[in-house]
Gaussian input, Z-matrix of N, CA and C with variables (Angstrom, degrees):
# hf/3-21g

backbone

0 1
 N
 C     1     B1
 C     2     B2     1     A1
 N     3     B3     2     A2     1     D1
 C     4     B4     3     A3     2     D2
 C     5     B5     4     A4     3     D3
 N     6     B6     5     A5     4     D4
 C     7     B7     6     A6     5     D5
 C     8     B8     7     A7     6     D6
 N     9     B9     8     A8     7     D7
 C    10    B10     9     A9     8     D8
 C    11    B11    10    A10     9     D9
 N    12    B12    11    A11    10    D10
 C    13    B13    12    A12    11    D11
 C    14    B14    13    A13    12    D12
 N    15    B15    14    A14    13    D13
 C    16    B16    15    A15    14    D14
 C    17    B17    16    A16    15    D15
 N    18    B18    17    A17    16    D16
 C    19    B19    18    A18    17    D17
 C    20    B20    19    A19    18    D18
 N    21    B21    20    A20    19    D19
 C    22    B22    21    A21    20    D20
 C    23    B23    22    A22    21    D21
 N    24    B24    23    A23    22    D22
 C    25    B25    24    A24    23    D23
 C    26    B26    25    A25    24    D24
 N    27    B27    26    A26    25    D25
 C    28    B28    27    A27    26    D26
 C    29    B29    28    A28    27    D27
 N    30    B30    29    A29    28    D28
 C    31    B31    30    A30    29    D29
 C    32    B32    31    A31    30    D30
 N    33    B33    32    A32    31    D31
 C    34    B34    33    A33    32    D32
 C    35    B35    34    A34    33    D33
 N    36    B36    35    A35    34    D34
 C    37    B37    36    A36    35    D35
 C    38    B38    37    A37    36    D36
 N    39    B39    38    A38    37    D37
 C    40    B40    39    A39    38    D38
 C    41    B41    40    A40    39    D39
 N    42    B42    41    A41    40    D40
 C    43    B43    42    A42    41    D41
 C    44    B44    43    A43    42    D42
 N    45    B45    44    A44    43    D43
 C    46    B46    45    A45    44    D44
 C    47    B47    46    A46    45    D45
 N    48    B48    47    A47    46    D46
 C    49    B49    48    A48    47    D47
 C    50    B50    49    A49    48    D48
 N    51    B51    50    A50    49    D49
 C    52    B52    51    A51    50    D50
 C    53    B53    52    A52    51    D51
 N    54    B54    53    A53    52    D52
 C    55    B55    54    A54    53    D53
 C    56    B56    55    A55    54    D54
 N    57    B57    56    A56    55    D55
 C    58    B58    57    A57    56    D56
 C    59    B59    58    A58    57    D57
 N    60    B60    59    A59    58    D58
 C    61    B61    60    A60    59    D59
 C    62    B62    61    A61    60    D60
 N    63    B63    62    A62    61    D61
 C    64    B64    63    A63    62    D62
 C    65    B65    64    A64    63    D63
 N    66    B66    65    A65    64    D64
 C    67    B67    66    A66    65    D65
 C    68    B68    67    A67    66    D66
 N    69    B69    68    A68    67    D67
 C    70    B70    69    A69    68    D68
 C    71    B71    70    A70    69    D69
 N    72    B72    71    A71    70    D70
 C    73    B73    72    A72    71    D71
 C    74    B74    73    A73    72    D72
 N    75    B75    74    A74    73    D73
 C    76    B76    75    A75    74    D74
 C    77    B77    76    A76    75    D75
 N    78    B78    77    A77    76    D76
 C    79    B79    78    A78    77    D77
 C    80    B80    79    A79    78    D78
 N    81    B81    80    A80    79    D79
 C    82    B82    81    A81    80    D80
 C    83    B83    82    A82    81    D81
 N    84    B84    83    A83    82    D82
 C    85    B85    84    A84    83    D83
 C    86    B86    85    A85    84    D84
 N    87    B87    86    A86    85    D85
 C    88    B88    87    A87    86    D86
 C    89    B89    88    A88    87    D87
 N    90    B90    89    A89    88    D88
 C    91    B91    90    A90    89    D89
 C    92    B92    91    A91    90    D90
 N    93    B93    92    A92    91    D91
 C    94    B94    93    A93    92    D92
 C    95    B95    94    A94    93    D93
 N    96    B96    95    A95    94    D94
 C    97    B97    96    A96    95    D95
 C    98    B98    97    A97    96    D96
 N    99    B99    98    A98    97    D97
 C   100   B100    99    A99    98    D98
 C   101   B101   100   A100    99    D99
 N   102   B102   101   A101   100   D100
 C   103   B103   102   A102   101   D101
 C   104   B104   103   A103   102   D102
 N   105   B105   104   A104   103   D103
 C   106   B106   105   A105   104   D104
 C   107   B107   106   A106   105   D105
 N   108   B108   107   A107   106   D106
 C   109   B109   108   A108   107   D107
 C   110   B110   109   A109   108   D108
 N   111   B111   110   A110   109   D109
 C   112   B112   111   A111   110   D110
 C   113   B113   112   A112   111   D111
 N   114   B114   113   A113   112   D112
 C   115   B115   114   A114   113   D113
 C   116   B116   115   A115   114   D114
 N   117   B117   116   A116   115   D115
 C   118   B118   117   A117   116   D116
 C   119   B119   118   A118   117   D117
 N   120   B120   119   A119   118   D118
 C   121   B121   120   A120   119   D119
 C   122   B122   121   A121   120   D120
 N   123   B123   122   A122   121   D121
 C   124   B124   123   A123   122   D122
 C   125   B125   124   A124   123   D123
 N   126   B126   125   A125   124   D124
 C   127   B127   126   A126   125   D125
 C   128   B128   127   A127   126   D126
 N   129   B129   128   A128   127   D127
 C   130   B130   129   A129   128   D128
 C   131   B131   130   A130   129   D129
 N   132   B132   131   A131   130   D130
 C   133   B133   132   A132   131   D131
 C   134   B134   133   A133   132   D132
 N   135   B135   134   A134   133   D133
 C   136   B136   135   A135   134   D134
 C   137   B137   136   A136   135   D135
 N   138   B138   137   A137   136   D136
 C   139   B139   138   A138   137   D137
 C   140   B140   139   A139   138   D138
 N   141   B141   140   A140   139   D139
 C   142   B142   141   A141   140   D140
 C   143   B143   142   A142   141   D141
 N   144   B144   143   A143   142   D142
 C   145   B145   144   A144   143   D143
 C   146   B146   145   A145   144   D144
 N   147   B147   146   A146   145   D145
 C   148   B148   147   A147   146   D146
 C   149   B149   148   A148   147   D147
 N   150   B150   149   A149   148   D148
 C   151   B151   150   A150   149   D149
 C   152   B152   151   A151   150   D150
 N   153   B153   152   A152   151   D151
 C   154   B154   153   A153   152   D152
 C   155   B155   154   A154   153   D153
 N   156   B156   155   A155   154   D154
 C   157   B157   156   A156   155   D155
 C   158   B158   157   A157   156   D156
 N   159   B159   158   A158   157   D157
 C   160   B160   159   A159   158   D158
 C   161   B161   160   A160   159   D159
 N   162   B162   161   A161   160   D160
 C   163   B163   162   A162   161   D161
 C   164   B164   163   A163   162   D162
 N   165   B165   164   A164   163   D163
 C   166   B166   165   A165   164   D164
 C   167   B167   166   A166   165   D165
 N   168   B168   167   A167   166   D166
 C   169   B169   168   A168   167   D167
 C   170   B170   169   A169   168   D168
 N   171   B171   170   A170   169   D169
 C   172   B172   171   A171   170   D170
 C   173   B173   172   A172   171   D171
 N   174   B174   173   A173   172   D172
 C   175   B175   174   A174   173   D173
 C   176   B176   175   A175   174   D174
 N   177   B177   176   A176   175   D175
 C   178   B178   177   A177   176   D176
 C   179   B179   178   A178   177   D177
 N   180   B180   179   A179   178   D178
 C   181   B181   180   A180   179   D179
 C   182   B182   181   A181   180   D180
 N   183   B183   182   A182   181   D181
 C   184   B184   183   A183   182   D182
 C   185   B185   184   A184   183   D183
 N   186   B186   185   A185   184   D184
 C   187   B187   186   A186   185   D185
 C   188   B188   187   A187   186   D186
 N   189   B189   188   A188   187   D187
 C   190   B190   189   A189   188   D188
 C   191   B191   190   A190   189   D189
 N   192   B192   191   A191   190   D190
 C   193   B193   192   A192   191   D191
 C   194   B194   193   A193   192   D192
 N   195   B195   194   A194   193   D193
 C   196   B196   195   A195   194   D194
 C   197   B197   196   A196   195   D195
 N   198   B198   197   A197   196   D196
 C   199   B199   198   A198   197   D197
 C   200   B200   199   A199   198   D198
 N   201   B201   200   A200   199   D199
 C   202   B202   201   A201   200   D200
 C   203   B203   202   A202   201   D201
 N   204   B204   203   A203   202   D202
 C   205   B205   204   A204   203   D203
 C   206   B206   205   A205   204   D204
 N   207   B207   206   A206   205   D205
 C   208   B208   207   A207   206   D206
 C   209   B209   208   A208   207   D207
 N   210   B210   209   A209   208   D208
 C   211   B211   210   A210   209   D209
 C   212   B212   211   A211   210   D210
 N   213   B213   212   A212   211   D211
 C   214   B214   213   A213   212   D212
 C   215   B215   214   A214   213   D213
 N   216   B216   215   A215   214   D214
 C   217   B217   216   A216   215   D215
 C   218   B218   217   A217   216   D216
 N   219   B219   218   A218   217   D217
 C   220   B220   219   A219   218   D218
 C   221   B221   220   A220   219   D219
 N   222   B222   221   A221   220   D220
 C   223   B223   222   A222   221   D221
 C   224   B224   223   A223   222   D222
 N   225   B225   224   A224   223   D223
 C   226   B226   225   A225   224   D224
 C   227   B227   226   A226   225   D225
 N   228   B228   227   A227   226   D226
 C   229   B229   228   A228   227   D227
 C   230   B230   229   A229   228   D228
 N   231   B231   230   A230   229   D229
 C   232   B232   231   A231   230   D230
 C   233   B233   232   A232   231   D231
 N   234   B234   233   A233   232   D232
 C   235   B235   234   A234   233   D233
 C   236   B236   235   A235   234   D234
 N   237   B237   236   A236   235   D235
 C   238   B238   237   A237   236   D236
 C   239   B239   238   A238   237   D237
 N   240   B240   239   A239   238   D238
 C   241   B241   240   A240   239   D239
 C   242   B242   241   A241   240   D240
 N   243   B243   242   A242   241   D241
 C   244   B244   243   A243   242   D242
 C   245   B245   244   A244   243   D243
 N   246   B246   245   A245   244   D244
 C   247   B247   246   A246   245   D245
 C   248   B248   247   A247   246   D246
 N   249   B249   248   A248   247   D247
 C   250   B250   249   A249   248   D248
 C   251   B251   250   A250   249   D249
 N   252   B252   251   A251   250   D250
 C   253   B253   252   A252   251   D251
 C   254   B254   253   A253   252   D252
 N   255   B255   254   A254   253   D253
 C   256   B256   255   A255   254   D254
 C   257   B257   256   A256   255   D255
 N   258   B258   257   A257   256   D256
 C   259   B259   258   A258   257   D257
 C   260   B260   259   A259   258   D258
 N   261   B261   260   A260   259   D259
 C   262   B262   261   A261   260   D260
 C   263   B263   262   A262   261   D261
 N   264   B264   263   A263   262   D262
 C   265   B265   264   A264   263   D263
 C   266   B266   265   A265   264   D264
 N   267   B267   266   A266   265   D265
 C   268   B268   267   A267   266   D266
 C   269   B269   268   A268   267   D267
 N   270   B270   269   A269   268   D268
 C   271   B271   270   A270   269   D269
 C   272   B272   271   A271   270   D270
 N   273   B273   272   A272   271   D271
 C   274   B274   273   A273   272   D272
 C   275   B275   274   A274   273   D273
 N   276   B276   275   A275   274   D274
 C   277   B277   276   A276   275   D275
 C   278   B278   277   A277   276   D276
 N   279   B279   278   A278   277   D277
 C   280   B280   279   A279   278   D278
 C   281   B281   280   A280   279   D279
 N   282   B282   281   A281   280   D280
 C   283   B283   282   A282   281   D281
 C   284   B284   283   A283   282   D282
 N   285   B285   284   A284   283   D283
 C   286   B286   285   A285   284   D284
 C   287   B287   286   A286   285   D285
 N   288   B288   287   A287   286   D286
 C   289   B289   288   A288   287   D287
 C   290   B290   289   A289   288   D288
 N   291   B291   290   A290   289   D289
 C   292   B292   291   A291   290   D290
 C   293   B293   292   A292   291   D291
 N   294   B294   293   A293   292   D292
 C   295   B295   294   A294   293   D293
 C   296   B296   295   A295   294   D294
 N   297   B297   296   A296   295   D295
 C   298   B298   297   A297   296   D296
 C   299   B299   298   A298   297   D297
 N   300   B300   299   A299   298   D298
 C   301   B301   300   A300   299   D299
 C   302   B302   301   A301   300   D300
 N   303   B303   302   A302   301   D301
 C   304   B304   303   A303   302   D302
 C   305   B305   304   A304   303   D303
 N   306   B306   305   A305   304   D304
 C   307   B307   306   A306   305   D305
 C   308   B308   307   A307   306   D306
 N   309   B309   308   A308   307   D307
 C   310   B310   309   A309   308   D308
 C   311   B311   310   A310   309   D309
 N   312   B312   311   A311   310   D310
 C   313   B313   312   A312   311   D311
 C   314   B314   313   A313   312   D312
 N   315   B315   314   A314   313   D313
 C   316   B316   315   A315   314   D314
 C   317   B317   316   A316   315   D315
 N   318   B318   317   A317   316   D316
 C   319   B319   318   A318   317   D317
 C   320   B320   319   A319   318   D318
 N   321   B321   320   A320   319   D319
 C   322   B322   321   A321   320   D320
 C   323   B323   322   A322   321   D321

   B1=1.4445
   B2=1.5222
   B3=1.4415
   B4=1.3294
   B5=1.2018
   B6=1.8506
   B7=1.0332
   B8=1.9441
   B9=1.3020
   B10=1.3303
   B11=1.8438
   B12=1.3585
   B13=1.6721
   B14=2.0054
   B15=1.5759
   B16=1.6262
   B17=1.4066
   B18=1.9664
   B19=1.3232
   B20=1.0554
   B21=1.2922
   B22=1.5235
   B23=1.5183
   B24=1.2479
   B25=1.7436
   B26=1.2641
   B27=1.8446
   B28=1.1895
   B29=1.3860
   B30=1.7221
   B31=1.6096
   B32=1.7097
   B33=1.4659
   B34=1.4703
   B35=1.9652
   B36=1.4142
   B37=0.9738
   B38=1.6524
   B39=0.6494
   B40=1.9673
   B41=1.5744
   B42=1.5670
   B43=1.2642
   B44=0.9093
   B45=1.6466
   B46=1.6998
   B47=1.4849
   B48=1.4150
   B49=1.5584
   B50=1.9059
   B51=0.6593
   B52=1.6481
   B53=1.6462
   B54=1.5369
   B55=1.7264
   B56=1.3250
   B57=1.1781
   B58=1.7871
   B59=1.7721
   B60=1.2971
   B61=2.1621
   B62=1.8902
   B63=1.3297
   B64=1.9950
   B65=1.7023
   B66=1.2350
   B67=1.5921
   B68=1.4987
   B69=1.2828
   B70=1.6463
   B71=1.3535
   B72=1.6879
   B73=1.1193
   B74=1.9572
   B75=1.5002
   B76=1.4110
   B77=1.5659
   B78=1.7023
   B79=1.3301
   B80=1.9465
   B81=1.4859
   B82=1.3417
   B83=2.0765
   B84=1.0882
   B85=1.9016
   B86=1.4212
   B87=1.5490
   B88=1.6153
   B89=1.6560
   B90=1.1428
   B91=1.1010
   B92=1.7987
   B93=1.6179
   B94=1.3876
   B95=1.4987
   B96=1.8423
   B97=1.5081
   B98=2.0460
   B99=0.4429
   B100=1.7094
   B101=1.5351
   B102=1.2995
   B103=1.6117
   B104=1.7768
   B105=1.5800
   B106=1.1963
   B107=1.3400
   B108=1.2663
   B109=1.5127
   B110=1.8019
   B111=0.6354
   B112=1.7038
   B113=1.4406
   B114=1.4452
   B115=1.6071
   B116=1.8167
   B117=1.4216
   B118=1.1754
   B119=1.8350
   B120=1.4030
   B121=1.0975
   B122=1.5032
   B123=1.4783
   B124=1.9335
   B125=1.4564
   B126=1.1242
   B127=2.0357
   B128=1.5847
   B129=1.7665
   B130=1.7700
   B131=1.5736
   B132=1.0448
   B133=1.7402
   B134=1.4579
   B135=1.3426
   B136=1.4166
   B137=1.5462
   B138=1.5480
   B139=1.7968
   B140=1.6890
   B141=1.3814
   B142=1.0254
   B143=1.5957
   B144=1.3420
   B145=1.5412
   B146=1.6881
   B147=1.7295
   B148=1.2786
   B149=1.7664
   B150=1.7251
   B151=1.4467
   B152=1.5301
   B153=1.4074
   B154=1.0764
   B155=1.8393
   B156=1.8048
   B157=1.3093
   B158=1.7901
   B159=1.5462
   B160=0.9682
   B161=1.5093
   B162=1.3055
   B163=1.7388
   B164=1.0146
   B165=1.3190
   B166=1.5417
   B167=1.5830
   B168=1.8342
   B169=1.2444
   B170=1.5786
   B171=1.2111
   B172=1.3365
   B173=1.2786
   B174=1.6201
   B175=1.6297
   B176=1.2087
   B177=1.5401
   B178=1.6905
   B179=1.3410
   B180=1.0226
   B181=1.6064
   B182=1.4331
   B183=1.6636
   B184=1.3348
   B185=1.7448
   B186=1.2988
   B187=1.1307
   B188=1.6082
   B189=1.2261
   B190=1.3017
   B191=1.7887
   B192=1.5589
   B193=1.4065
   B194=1.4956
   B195=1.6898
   B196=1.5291
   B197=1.4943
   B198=1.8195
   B199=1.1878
   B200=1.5656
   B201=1.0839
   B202=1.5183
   B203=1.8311
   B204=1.3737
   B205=1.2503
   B206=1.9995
   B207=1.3433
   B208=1.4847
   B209=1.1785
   B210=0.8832
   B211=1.6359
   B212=1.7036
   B213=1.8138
   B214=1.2442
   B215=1.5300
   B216=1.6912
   B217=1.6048
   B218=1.6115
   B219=1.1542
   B220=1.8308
   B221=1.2252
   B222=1.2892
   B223=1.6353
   B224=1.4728
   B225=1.3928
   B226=1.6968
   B227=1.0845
   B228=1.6782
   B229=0.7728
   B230=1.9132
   B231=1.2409
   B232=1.4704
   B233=1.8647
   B234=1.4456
   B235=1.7549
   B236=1.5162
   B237=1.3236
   B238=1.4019
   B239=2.0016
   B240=1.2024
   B241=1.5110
   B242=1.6215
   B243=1.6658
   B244=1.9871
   B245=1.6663
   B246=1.2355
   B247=1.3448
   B248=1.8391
   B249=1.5484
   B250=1.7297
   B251=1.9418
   B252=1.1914
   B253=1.9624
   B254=1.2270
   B255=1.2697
   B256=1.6295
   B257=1.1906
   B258=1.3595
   B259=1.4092
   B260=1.5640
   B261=1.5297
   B262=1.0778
   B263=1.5785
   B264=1.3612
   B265=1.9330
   B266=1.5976
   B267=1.3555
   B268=1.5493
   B269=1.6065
   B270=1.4129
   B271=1.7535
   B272=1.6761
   B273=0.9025
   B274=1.8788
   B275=1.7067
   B276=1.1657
   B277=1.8207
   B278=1.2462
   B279=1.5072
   B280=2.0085
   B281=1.0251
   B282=1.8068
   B283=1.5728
   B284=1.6473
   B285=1.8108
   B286=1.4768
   B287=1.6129
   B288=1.5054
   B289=1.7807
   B290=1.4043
   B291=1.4728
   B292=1.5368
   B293=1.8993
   B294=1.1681
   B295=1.3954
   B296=1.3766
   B297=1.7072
   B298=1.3454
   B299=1.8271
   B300=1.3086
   B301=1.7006
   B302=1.2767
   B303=1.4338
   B304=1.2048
   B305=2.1039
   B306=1.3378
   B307=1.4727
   B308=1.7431
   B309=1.4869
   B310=1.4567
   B311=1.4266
   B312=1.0394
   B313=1.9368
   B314=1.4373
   B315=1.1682
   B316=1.2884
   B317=1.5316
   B318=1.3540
   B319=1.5286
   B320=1.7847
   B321=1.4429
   B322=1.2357
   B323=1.0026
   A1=110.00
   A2=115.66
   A3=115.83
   A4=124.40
   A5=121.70
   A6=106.70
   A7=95.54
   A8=123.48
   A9=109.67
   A10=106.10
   A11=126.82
   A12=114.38
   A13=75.43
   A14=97.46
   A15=101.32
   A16=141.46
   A17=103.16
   A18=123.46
   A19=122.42
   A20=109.29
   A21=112.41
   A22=110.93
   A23=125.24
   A24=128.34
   A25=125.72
   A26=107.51
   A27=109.70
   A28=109.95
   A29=125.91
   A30=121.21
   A31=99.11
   A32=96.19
   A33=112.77
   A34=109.99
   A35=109.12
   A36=108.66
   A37=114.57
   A38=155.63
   A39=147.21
   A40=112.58
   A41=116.05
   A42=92.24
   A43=137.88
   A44=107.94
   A45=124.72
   A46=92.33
   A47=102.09
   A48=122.68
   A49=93.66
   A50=133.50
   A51=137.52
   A52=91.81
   A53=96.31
   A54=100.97
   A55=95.34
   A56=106.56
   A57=118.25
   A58=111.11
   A59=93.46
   A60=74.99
   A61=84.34
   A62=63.12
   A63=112.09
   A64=99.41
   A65=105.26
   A66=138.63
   A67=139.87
   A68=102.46
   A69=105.42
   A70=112.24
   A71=109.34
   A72=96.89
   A73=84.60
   A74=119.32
   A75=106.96
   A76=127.83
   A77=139.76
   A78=121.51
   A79=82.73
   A80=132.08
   A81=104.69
   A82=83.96
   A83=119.61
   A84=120.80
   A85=79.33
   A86=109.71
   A87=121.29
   A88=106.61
   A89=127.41
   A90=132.25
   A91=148.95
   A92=125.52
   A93=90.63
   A94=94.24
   A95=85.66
   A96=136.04
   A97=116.47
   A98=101.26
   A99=99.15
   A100=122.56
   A101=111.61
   A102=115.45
   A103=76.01
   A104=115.88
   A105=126.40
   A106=116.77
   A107=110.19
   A108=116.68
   A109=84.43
   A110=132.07
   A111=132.44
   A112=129.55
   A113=129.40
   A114=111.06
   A115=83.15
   A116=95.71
   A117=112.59
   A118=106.05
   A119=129.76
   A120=140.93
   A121=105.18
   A122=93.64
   A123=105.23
   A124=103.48
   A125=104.00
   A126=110.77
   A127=114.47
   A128=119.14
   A129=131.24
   A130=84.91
   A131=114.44
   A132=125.06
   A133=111.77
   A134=120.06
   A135=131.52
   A136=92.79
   A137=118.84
   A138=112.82
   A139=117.91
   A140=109.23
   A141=120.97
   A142=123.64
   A143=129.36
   A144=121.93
   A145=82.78
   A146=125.75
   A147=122.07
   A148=82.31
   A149=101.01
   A150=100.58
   A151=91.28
   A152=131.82
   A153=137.40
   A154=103.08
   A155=102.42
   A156=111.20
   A157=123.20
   A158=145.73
   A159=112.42
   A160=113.49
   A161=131.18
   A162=146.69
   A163=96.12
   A164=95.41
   A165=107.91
   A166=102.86
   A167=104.97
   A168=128.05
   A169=127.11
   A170=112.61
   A171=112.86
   A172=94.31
   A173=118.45
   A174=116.39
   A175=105.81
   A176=90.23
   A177=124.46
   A178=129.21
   A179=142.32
   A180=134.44
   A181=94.54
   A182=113.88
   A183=133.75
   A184=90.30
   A185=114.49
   A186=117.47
   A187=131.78
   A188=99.19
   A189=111.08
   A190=113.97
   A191=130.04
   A192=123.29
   A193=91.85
   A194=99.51
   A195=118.44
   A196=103.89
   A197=117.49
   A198=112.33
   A199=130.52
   A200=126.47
   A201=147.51
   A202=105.40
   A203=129.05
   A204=109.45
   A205=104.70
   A206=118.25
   A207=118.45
   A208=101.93
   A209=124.95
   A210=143.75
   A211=93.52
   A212=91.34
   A213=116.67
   A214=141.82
   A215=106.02
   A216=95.10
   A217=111.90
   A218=101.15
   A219=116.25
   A220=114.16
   A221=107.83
   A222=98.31
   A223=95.83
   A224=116.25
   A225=102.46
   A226=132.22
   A227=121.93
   A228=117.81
   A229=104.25
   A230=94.28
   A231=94.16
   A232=98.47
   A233=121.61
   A234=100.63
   A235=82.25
   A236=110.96
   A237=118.50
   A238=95.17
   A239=131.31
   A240=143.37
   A241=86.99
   A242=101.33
   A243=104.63
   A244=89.22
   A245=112.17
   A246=127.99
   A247=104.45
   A248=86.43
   A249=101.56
   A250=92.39
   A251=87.63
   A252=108.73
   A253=111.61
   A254=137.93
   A255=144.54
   A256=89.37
   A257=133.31
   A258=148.25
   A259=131.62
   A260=107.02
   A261=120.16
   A262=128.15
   A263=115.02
   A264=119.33
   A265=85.56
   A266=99.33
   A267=129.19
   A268=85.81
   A269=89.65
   A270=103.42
   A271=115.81
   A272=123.75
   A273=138.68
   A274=123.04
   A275=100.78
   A276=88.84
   A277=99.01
   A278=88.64
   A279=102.19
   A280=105.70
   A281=116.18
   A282=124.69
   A283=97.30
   A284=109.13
   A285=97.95
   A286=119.68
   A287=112.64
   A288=108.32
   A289=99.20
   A290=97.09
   A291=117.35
   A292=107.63
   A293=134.42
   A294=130.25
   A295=102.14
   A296=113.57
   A297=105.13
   A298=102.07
   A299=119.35
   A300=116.16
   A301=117.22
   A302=145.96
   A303=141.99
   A304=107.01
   A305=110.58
   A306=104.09
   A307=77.94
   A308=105.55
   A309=124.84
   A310=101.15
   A311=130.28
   A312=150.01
   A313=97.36
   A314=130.32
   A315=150.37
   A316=106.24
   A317=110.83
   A318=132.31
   A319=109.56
   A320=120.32
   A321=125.11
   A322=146.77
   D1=129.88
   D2=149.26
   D3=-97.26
   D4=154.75
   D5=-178.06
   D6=-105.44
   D7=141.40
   D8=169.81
   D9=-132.80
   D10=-163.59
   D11=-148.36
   D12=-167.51
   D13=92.44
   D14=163.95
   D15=-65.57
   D16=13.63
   D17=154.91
   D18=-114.34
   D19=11.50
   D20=176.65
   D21=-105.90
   D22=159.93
   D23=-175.16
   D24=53.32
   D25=47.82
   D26=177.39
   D27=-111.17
   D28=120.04
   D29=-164.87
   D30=-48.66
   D31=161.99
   D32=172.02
   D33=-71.21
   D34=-31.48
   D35=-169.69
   D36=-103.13
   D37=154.40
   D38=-177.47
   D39=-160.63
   D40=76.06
   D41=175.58
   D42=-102.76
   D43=23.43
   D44=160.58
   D45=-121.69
   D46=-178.95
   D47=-167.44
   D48=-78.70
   D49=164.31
   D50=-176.39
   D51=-137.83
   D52=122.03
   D53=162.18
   D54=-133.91
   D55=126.76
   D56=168.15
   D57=-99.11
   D58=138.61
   D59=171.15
   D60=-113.29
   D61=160.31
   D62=-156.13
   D63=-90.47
   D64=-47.46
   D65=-154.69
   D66=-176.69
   D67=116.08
   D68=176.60
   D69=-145.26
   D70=133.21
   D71=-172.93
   D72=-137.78
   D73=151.56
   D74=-168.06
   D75=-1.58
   D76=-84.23
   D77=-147.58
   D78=-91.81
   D79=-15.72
   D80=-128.17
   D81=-111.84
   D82=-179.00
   D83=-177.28
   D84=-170.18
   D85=114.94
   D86=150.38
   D87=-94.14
   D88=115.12
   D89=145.84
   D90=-91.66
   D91=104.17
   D92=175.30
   D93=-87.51
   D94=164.22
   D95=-179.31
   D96=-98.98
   D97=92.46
   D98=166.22
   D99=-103.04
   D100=120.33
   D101=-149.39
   D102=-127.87
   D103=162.63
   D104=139.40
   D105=-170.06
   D106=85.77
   D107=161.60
   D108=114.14
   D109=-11.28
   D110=167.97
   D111=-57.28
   D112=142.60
   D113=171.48
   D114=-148.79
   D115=-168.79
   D116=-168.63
   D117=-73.03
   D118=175.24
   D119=153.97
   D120=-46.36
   D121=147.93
   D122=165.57
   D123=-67.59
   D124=133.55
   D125=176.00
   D126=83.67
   D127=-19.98
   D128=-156.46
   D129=-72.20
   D130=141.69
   D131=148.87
   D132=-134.37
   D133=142.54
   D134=-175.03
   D135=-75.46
   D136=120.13
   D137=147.09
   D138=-128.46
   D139=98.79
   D140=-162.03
   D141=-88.40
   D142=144.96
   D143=-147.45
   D144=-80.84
   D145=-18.61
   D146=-131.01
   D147=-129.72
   D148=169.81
   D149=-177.41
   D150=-96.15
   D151=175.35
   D152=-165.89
   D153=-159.97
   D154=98.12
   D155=163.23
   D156=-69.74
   D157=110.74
   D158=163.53
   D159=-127.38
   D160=166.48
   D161=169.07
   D162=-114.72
   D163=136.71
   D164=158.51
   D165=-111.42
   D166=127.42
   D167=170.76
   D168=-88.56
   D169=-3.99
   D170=-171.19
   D171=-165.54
   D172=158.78
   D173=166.33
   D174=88.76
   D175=-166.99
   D176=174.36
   D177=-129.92
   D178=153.13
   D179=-176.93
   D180=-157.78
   D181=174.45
   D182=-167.44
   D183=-164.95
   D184=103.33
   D185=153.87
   D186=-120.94
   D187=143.25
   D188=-159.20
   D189=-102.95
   D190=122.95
   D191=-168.24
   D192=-119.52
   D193=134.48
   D194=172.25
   D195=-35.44
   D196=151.70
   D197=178.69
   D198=57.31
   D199=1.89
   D200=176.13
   D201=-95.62
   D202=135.52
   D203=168.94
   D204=-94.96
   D205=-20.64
   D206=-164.03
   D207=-90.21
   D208=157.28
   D209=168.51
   D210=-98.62
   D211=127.93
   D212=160.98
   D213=-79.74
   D214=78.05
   D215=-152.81
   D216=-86.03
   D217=142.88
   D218=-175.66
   D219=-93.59
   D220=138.99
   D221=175.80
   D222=-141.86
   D223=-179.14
   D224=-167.83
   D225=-92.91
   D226=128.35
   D227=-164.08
   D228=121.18
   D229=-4.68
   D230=-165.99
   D231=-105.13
   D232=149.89
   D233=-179.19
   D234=-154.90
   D235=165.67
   D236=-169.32
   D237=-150.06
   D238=145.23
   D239=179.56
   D240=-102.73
   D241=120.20
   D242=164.49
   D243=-102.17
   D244=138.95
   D245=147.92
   D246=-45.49
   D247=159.78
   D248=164.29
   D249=-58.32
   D250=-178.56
   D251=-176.74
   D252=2.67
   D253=49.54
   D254=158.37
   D255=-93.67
   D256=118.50
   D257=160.84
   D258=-91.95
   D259=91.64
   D260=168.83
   D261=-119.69
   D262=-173.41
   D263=-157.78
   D264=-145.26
   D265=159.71
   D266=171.63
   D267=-106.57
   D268=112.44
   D269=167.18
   D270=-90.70
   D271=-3.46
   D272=-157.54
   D273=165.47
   D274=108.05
   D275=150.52
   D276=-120.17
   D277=-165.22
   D278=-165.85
   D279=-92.13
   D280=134.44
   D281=-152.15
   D282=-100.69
   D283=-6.51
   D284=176.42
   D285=-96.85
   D286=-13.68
   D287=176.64
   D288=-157.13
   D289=166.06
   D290=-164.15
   D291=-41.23
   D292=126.77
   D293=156.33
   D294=-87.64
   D295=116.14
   D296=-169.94
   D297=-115.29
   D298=120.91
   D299=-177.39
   D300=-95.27
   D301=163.66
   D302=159.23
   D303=-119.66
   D304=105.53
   D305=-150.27
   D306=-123.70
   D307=135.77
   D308=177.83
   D309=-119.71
   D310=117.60
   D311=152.29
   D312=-56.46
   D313=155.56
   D314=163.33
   D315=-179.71
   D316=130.06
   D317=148.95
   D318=-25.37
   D319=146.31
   D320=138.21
   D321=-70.79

């Protein structure tokens, strides 16, 4: 066993989004996420073959689901399950401290 601390060993600097996986074992991929001040591409939407659990542990986020007009803002503590091919974007996180996620992949 290791013990490790998913707020700990995050660079000072990030100028892409950083996803580390945590864990994978056949259907399942735990990933953390470290966002800060990042969102998706103009026009990018996530459509994923896989369902995608995530929390947000730290921060802020604004996510946005195809066909939706509001932005879904997260704050911590808050987590939402996307179906496979529900297509949505990270419209905003918080450009002043780490947005930190805990996002699990799983099959349907």
């Amino acid at each position: 066993m290791i013990k490790e601390n998913i707020f700990k060993n995050i660079p000072n600097a990030i100028p892409e989004e950083l996803a580390e996986v945590i864990s994978e074992t056949g259907d399942i991929r735990i990933e953390r996420i470290v966002s800060k001040g990042h969102s998706s591409d103009p026009g990018f939407w996530y459509d994923q073959d896989g369902n995608e659990y995530v929390v947000l542990l730290k921060g802020s986020a604004g996510l946005l689901f195809e066909g939706e007009k509001e932005i879904f803002v997260m704050q911590p503590g808050d987590y939402v399950n996307i179906p496979a091919h529900v297509r949505h974007r990270v419209e905003w996180t918080d450009p002043e401290q780490e947005t930190i996620w805990l996002a699990v992949y799983y099959l349907p």
